[in-house]
N, C-alpha and C positions, 0 to 999 in steps of 0.2 A: 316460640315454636308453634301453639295452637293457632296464633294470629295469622302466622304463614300457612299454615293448613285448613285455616278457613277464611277466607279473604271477604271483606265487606258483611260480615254478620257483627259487625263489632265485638270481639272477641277483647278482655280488656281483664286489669286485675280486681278483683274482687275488694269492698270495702270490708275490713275487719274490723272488731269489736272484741271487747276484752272475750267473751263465750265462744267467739268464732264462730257461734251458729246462725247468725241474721245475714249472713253471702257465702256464696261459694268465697274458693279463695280463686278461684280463675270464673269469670262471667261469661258463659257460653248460652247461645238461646235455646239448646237441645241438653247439655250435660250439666248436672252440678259438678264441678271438678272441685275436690279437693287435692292439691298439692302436697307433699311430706318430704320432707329430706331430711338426712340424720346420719348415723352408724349403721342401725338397721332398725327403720320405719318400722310401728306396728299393721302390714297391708290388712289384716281382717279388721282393725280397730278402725284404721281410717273410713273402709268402705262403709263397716257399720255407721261411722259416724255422719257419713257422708246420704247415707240412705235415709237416715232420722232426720236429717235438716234439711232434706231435701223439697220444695215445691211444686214436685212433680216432675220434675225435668230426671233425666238419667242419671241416675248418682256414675260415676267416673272415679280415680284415683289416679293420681299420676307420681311416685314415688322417683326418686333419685337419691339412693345411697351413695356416699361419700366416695366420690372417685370412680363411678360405675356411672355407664348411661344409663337414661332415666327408661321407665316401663310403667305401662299402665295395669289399674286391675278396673271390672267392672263384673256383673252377675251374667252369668250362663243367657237368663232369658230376656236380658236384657242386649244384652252383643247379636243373638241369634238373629233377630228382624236386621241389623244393618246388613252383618252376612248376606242374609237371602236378598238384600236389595241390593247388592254389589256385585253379588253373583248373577243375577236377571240383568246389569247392567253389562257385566261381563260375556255375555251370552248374545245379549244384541251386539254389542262391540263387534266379538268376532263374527256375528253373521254380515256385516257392514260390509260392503266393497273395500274401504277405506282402511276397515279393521285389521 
């Protein structure tokens, strides 16, 4: 799903380790994503844990309980800057001819 949503950044599975803290579990060059799936994921546990091991890149979470589509969680100040760039893109868009 991420690979299709971000095409040519090499979007790829993460190498795991018994600790699971030395890669994401999804390889993204902007988010550490961690992934969870289960009954019902712990989403605060994952983000915290995703935010600890993280290298700098955007801790992420992409949860999918059992038989539900999947959703993501990530921090407040972290989402806000894509928002406001997406908006600014949405803004030229409809000023466009084309838009």
């Amino acid at each position: 799903m991420m690979r299709e949503a971000f095409p040519g950044v090499g979007v790829r599975r993460g190498i795991q380790y018994r600790s699971g803290s030395e890669a994401a579990d999804v390889e993204h060059p902007y988010f550490w994503v961690e992934a969870k799936r289960g009954r019902k994921p712990l989403v605060r546990g994952a983000l915290s844990q995703a935010s600890d091991a993280t290298d700098g890149r955007k801790p992420l979470v992409v949860i999918r309980d059992d038989r539900r589509p999947p959703f993501m969680v990530m921090w407040l100040d972290d989402l806000l800057p894509i928002l406001e760039e997406w908006w600014k893109w949405k803004e030229i868009q409809s000023e466009s001819p084309d838009g």
